[in-house]
N, C-alpha and C positions, 0 to 999 in steps of 0.2 A: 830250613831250606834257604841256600842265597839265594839273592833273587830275585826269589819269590813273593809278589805282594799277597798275603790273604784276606779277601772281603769277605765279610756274614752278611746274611740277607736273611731279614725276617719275612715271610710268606704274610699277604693280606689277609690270614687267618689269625697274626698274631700269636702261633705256635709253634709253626715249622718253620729252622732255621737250615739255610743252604750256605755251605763253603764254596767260595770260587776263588779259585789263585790260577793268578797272571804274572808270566815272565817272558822277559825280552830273550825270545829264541834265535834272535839272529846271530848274535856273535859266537852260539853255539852251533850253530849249524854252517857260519863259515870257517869257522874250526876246522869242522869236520873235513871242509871241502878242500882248505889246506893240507891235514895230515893225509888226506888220499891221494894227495901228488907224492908225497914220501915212501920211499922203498923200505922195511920193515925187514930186515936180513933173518931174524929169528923166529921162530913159533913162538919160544917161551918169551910168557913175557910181552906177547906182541898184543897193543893198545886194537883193539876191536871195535867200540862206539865210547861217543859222547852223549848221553842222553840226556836233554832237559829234565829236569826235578816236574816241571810239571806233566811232562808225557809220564814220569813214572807213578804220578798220581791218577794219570786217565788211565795207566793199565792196572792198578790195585782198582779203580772205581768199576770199572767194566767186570773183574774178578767176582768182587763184593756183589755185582749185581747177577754173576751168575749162579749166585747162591753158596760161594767161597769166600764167606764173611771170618773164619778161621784166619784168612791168610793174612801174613806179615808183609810188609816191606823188606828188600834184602833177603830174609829166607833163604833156606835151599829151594824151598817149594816156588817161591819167586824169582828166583834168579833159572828156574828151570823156563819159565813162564818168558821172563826176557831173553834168553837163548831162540825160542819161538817165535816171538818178536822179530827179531834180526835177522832171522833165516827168511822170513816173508817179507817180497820183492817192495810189499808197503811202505816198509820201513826203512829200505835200506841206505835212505839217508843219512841216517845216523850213523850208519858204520862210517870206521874210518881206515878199515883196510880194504885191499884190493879185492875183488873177486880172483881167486887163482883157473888156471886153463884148468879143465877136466877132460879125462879121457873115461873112456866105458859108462857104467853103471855109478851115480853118485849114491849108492844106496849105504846099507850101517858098513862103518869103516871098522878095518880089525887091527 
């Protein structure tokens, strides 16, 4: 992961070890704020998010912890998981396209 610094931390038990990585999310997040001034002409092909390596670690950790220790990084089953991500107004910093106008019902598209 660039970036990415990772520290281990032994627990004062002397047996449980915890990972924590840290990365400078800023100039990924002014990225983002850039490519959302830009007009994106096409679907295909069109750039959606920048996601820090470490947010992609919080959402496999949060995964893991809800009992979906199976899952990979990248996956289909993961990249399902960030699709989810993205759609919720939480995140939507990351994206780096525009919201489009809607009319009617935004419900499943055919």
């Amino acid at each position: 992961m660039d970036g990415v610094l990772i520290r281990p931390h032994l627990d004062s038990n002397g047996r449980d070890l915890a990972i924590e990585h840290i990365q400078d999310v800023e100039p990924v997040l002014r990225w983002n704020h850039e490519a959302r001034r830009e007009e994106q002409s096409s679907d295909w092909g069109r750039h959606v998010a920048r996601i820090p390596n470490v947010i992609y670690v919080r959402w496999l950790h949060e995964e893991h912890g809800r009992g979906n220790a199976a899952l990979r990084m990248f996956s289909p089953e993961f990249d399902l998981i960030v699709q989810r991500k993205l759609a919720d107004p939480e995140w939507a910093y990351l994206r780096t396209d525009r919201p489009k106008l809607l009319t009617g019902w935004p419900g499943k598209q055919t």
